[in-house]
N, C-alpha and C positions, 0 to 999 in steps of 0.2 A: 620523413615517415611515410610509408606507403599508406594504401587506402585500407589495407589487412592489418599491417598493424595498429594504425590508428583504430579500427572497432574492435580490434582484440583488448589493447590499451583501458580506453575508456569503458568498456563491455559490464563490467562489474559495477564501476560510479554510476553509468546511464539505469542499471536496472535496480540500484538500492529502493528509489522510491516506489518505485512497482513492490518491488519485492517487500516492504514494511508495510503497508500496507494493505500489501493483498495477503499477510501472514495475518494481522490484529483481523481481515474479515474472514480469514478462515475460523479462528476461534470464534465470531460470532454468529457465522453461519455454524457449527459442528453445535450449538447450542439451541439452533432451530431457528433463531432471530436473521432476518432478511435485511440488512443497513445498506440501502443505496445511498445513502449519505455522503461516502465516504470524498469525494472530490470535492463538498465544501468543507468537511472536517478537514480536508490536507490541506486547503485555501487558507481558514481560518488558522490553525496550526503554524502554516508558512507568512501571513503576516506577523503571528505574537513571537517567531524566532527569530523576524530581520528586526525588529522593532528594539529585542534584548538585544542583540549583537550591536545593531547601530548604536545604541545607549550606553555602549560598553558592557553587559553585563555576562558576555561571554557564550562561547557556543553551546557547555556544559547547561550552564542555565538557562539558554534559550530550549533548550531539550526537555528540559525540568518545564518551564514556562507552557512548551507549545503542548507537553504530552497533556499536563496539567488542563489546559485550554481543552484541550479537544474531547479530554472525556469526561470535562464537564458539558457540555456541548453536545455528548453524545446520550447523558444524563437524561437531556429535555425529550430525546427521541425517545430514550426506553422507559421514561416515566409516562408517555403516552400509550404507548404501543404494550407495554406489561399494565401499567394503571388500570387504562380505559379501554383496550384490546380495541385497539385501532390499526386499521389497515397498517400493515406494514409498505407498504409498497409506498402508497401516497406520502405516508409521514417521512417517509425516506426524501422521498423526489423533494419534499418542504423543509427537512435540516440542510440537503445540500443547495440547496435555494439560499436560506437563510447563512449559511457559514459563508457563503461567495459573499453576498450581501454584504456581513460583516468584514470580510477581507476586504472588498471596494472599502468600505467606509474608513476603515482605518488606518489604512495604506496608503490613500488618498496624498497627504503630505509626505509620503516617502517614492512617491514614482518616480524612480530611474535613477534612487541613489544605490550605492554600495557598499560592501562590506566584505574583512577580509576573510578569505576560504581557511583551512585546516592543512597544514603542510603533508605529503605524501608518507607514509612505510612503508620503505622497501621491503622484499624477506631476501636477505641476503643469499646471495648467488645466485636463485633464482630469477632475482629482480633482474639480473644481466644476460638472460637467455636471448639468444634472439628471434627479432619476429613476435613473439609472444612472453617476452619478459615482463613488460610493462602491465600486464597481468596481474603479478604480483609487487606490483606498486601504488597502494592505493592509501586514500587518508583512513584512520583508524576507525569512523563509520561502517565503512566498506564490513572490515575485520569484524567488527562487533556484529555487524548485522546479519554474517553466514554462523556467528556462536548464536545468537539466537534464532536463527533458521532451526539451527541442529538443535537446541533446547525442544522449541519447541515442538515439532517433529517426536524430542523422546515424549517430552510431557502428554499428547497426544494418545503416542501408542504404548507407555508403557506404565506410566504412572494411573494412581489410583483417581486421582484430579479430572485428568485424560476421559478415564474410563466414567465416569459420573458426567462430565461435561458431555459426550457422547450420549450417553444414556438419556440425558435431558431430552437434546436433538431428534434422538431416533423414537422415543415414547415418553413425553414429558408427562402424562398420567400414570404409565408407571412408574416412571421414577419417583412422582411426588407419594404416590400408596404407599411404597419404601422407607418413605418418610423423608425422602431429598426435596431442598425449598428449591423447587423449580424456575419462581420467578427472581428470587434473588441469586441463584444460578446466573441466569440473564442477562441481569442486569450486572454484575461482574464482568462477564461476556462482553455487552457495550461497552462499556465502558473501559475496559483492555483494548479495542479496536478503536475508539474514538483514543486512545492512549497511542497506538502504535501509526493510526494517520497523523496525526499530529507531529509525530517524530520522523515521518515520510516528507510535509510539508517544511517540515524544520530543515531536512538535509536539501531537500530542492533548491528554495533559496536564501541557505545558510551558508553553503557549502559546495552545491553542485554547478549551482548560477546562482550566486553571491551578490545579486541584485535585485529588487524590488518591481517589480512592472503588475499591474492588473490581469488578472487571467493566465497567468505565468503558470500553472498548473497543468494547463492544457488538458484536462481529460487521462490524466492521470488517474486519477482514482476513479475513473470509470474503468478503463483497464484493469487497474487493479481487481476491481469488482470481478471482472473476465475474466482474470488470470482463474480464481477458485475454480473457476468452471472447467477451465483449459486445464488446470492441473487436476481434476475430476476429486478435489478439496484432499489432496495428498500434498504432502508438504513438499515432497524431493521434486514432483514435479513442476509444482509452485514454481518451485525457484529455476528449475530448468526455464518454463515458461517465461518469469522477467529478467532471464540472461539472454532470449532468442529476445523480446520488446527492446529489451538494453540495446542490443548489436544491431537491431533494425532501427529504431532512432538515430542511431550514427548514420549507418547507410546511405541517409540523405546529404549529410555534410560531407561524408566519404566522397561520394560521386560526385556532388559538386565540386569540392577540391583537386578531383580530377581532370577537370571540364567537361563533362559528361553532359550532351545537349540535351536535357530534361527539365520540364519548368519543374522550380522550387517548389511550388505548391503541390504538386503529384510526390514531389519525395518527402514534401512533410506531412504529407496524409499516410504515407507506407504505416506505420503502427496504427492506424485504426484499420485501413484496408486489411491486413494481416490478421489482427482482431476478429472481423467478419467473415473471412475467410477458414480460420481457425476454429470459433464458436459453432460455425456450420459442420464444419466437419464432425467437433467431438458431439454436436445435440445428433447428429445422424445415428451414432451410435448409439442405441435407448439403453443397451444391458450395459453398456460403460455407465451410463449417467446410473442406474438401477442399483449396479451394483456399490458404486465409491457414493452418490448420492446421501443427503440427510433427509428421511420420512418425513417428518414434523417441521421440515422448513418454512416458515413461510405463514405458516399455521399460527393464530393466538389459543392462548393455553386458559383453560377454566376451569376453576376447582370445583 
């Protein structure tokens, strides 16, 4: 397998978790709420789905388990942050603190066991393209998680849901004059995104790397976090965004496999370099951020 095909291959598995992720924080930024959280929520999440799996209880229910987990977990954020209108920022920086936290702790006795992955679906004839076949051979994750790209995307821009949720984000005092519960808006909000890191953490190491190790998240869900920014909180570009993270995390196994004379640690910093790279470009543009931008981000809301 060449070094093309290989990241063509893989391109979609390597970006699911960006991509579940950085969709549950799109919904909870478009609601005005700021969740830096999200990399111990995938932490947290990605121990309670190796945990179900190693125990037998199956991938299906580790998904049920982890989303479960995580938006309770996401709970204690927005019962601060909506309760007591507390800094969003800091209590963020303190749930992903605390969900890593719990990941160490409870993982602890599972470092470096394993478990087994999800077999492959093809889409037949495609699947046997070449060069880029392997594209369309991925485990049923994969599939499920570009149907709920495309859900949510409509839900977004065309439903009435959408349009309220919105509404929140961009003027949360007018929405509530209206008579829309602003703060339990919200908190539905977190709590879908601590739902959908959780099922980010569940495919990591449920499914993508089927093994248990500490810190195995890597900055994940900080990315994630990036991605809303990089896709300027659109969904289509969302996802473009952790299909280029997806294909630049291989990159470095790519070139390695090729014997390409690069130390390792320069190719496995390439998706944060990129990251940095990227962020600066799109914050250069103010009328990009201006215009796709959420008003009331960031903001706590007072009746």
């Amino acid at each position: 397998m060449s070094a093309i095909e290989f990241t063509v291959t893989g391109m979609l598995a390597a970006a699911t978790p960006f991509l579940l992720a950085a969709l549950g924080e799109l919904v909870v930024e478009r609601a005005g709420v700021l969740n830096l959280g999200v990399e111990g929520l995938m932490a947290f999440g990605a121990v309670v789905a190796f945990i179900a799996v190693y125990h037998g209880g199956g991938h299906l229910f580790a998904f049920l388990a982890a989303g479960l987990g995580g938006a309770l977990l996401s709970m204690v954020f927005a019962g601060i942050i909506l309760g007591f209108n507390a800094n969003q920022v800091a209590t963020g920086l303190a749930l992903g603190i605390l969900g890593q936290g719990l990941s160490a702790l409870f993982g602890k006795s599972y470092e470096s066991l394993t478990v087994t992955t999800l077999p492959k679906v093809p889409v037949p004839g495609l699947s046997e393209i070449p060069v880029i076949g392997g594209l369309f051979n991925q485990d049923i994750v994969v599939w499920v998680s570009l149907v709920v790209t495309i859900g949510i995307w409509a839900l977004l821009a065309y439903s009435k849901v959408g349009l309220v949720l919105r509404a929140v984000g961009e003027n949360p005092k007018a929405a509530h004059a209206i008579g829309y519960p602003v703060s339990a808006i919200r908190f539905a909000a977190v709590a879908f995104g601590g739902m959908m890191a959780g099922f980010a953490g569940t495919y990591a190491s449920a499914i993508y790397t089927p093994l248990w190790a500490e810190g195995m998240i890597a900055g994940r869900g900080w990315i994630a976090i990036a991605l809303v920014v990089f896709g300027t909180w659109r969904t289509s570009r969302i996802f473009l965004g952790a299909c280029l993270f997806g294909a630049v995390s291989l990159m470095g196994l790519a070139a390695q496999a090729t014997g390409l004379a690069v130390p390792s640690q320069l190719l496995a910093c390439l998706p944060y370099l990129v990251t940095i790279i990227v962020l600066g470009l799109i914050s250069a543009d103010r009328r990009l951020l201006k215009l796709n931008g959420v008003a009331s981000l960031g903001e706590p809301f007072e009746r």
